[in-house]
C-alpha positions as CSV (number, residue, x, y, z in Angstrom):
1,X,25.0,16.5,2.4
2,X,23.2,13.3,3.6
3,X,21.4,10.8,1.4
4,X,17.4,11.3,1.7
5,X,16.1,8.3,3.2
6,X,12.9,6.8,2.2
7,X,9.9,6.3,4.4
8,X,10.4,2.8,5.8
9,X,6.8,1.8,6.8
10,X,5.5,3.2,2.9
11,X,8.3,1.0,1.4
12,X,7.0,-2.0,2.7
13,X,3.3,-1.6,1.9
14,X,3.9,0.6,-1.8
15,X,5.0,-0.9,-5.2
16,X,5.8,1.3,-7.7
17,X,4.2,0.5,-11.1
18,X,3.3,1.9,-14.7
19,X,-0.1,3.1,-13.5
20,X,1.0,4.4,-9.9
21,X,1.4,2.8,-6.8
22,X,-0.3,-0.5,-5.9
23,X,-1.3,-1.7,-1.9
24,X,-2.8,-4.8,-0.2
25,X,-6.2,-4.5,1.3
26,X,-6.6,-3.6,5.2
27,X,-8.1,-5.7,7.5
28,X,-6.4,-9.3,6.1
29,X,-3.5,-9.9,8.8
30,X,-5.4,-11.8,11.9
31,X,-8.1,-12.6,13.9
32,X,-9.6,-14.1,10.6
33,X,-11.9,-16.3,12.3
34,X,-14.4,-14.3,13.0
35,X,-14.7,-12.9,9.6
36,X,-16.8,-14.6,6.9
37,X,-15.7,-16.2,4.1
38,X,-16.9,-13.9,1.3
39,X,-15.1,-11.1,3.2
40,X,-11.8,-12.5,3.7
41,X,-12.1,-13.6,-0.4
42,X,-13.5,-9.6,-1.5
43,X,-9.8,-9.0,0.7
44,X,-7.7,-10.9,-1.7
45,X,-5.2,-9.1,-4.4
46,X,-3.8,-5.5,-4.8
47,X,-5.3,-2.4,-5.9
48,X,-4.3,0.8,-7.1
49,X,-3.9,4.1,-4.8
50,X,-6.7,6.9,-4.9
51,X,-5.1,9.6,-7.1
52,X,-5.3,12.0,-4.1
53,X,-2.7,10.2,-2.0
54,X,-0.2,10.1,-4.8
55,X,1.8,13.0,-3.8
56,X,1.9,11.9,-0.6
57,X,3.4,8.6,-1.6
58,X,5.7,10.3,-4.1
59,X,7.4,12.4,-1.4
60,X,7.6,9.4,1.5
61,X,9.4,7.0,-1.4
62,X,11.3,10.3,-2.7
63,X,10.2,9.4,-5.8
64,X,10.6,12.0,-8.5
């Protein structure tokens, strides 16, 4: 039988934590200069996924 592999693309934007699964904001990669200041700040950190895209997650990082 062949190993499961996980989802790639979800592996590099997902980290698995106590509380869930945290991501990096959208929007934040380039053509920031057109963007103000405040909005490229509010952009900054990690937040936690909506509980409604959990199982999703779960199953692309074959987590169990």
């Amino acid at each position: 039988m062949p190993k499961a592999k996980v989802h790639s693309g979800a592996a590099k934007r997902f980290k698995k934590t106590a509380g869930g699964y945290k991501r990096k904001s959208a929007h934040k990669s380039h053509i920031l200069t057109k963007m103000t200041t405040k909005r490229k700040r509010q952009l900054r950190g990690t937040s936690m996924i909506h509980d409604s895209d959990k199982v999703l997650i779960d199953r692309m990082l074959r987590a169990r």
